[in-house]
C-alpha positions in Angstrom: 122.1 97.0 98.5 122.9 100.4 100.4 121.2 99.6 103.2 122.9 96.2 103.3 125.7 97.6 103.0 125.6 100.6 105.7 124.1 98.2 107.8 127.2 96.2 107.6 129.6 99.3 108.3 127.7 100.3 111.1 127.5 97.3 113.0 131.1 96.4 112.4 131.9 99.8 113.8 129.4 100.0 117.2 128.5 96.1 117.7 131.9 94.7 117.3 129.8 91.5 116.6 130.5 88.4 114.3 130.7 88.4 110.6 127.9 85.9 110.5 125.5 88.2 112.7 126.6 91.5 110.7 125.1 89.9 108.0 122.1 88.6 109.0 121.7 92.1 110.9 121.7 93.8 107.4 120.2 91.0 105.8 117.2 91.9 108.4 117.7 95.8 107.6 117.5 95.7 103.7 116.1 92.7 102.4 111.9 92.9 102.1 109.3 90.5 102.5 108.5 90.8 98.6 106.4 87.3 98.7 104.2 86.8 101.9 103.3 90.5 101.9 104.5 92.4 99.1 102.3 90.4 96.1 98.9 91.4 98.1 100.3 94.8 99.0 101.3 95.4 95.5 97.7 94.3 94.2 95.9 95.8 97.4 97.3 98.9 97.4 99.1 99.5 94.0 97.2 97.7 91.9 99.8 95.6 90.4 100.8 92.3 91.3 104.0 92.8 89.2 105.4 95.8 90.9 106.7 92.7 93.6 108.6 91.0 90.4 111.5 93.1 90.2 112.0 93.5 93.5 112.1 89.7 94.5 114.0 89.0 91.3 116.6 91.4 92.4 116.6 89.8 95.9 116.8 86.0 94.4 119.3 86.4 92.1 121.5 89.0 93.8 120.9 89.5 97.2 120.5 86.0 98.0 123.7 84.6 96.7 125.9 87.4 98.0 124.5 87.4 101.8 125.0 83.5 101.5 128.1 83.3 100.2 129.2 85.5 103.0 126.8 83.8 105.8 128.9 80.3 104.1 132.7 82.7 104.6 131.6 83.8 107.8 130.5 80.2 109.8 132.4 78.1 107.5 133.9 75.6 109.6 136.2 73.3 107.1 138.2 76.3 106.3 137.4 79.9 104.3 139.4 78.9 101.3 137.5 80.4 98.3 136.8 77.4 96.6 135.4 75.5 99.3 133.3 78.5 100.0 132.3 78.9 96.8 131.3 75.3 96.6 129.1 75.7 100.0 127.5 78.6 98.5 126.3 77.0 94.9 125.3 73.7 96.3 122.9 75.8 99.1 119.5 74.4 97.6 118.1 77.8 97.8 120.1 79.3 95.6 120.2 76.5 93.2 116.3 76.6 93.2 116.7 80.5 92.6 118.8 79.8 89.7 116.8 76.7 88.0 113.7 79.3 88.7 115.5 81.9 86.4 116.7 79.5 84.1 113.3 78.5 83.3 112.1 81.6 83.5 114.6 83.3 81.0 113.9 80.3 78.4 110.5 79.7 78.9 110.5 76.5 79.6 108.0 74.8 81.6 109.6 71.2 83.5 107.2 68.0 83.4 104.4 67.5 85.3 106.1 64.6 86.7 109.0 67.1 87.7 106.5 69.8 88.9 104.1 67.8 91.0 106.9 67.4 93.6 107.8 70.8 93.8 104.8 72.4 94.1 104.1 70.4 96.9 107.1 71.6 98.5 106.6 74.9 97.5 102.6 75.1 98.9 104.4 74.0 102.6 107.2 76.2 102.2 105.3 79.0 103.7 103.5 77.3 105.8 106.4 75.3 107.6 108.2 78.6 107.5 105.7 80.8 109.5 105.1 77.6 111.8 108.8 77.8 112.3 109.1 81.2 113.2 105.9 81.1 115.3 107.7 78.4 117.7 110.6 80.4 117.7 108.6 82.9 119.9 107.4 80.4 122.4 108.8 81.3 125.9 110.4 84.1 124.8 110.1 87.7 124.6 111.5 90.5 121.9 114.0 92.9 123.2 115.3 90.9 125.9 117.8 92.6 127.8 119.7 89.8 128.7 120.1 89.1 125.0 122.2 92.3 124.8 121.0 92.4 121.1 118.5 95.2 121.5 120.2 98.1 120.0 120.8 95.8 116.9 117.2 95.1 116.5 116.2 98.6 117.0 118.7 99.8 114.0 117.8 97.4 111.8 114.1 97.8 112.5 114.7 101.7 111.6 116.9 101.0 108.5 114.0 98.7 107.3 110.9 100.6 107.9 112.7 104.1 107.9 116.4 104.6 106.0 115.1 102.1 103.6 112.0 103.8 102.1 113.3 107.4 102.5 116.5 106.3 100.5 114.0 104.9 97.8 112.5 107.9 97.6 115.3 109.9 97.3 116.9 107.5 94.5 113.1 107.5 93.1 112.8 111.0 92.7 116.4 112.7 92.2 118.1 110.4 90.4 115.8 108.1 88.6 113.7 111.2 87.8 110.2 109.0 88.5 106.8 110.8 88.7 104.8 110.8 91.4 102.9 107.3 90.7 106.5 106.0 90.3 108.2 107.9 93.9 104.6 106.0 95.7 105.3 102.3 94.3 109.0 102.7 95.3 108.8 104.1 98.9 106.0 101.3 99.7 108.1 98.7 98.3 110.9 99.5 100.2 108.9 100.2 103.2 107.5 96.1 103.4 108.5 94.6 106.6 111.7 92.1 106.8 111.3 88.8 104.9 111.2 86.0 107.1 113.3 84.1 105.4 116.5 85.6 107.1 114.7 84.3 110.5 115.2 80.7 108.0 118.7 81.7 107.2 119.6 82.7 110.6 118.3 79.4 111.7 120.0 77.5 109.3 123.6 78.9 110.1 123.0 79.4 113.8 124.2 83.1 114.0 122.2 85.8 114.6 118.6 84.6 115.3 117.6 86.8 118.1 118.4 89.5 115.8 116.6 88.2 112.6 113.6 87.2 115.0 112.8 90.4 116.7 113.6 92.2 113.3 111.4 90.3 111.5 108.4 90.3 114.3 108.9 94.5 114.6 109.1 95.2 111.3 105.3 93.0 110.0 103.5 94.7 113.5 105.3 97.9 112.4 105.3 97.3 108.8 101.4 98.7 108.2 101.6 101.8 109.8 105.3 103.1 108.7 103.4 102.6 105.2 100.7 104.3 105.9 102.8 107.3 107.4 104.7 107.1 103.7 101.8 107.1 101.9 100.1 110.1 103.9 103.5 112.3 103.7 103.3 111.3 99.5 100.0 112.6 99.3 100.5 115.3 101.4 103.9 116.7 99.5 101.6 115.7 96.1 
């Protein structure tokens, strides 16, 4: 949420760019890729497939709404009044899903099979139709692009993912939250998982800021690996 947030300053300060691709900038600079990568990363290299849970339950059921609601403010085009924004924002099936998924989740409730089939279905092409998506998004066209005048942007939000993000984790991890070591490790490689591609989805979806949430995304998984790694050694090292 700080990142999302001093993303947000930033850019409305140096970019002078449009509400809608402020916040899909710090959408891109703050919000992790928790699913795709951060379920095998948190059994491959932590050991714990629910060190992820908190992190994309945070993401789903805060992030998510808030970034949307203002993604809903920002392009609405009936109008900005509150409760037509509001309405946008609570009928976007993503964040109806997120809440059902809670829901279910908090009462233990498990829906019909007859319910479920369907879903699962969708879900098990969800990521699939997703990364084909963004795949075909990079056909004929190159990251960093200087005649997309978007480079700086990418380049911030690249360094407040894999960079301002984990350091601040740490920080919090270890000065305020009074963690161990074990505990400082888990938070600094969570925070330091590339950006989700869902805001590449997002972007998409409200046609504001995709070179931005593209190139993010694509820098941050090739760059993803190694800023971990770099984490990891300086951990051990200070350890």
């Amino acid at each position: 949420m700080v990142v999302f947030l001093a993303y947000g300053i930033f850019s409305r300060l140096a970019f002078k760019r449009t509400p809608g691709e402020r916040t899909i900038g710090a959408m891109a600079a703050s919000t992790v890729n928790a699913g795709n990568l951060g379920l095998p990363i948190a059994i491959y290299a932590l050991g714990d497939i629910s060190l992820a849970a908190p992190i994309a339950l945070f993401q789903m059921s805060v992030m998510t709404p808030l970034s949307l609601s203002l993604m809903e403010k920002a392009t609405a085009k009936g109008g900005t009044k509150f409760t037509g924004v509001l309405w946008r924002t609570i009928s976007n099936p993503m964040i109806i899903a997120s809440v059902l998924g809670l829901l279910c989740s908090i009462y233990q409730w498990q829906p019909p099979q007859i319910i479920m089939t369907p879903i699962e279905l969708l879900a098990g092409a969800s990521i699939p139709a997703m990364l084909l998506g963004f795949g075909l998004s990079l056909v004929g066209s190159r990251p960093l692009q200087r005649s997309s005048q978007r480079r700086t942007e990418v380049w911030v939000a690249t360094f407040s993912k894999l960079v301002l993000h984990p350091l601040l984790a740490w920080a919090l991890a270890a000065w305020v939250f009074r963690l161990d070591s074990t505990g400082q490790y888990i938070a600094v490689i969570m925070a330091a998982l590339p950006t989700a591609q869902n805001i590449f989805v997002n972007a998409d979806r409200y046609e504001s800021g995709i070179t931005i949430a593209k190139d993010t995304v694509l820098l941050t998984t090739v760059l993803g690996i190694p800023a971990m790694l770099g984490f990891a050694a300086l951990l051990l090292h200070l350890g």
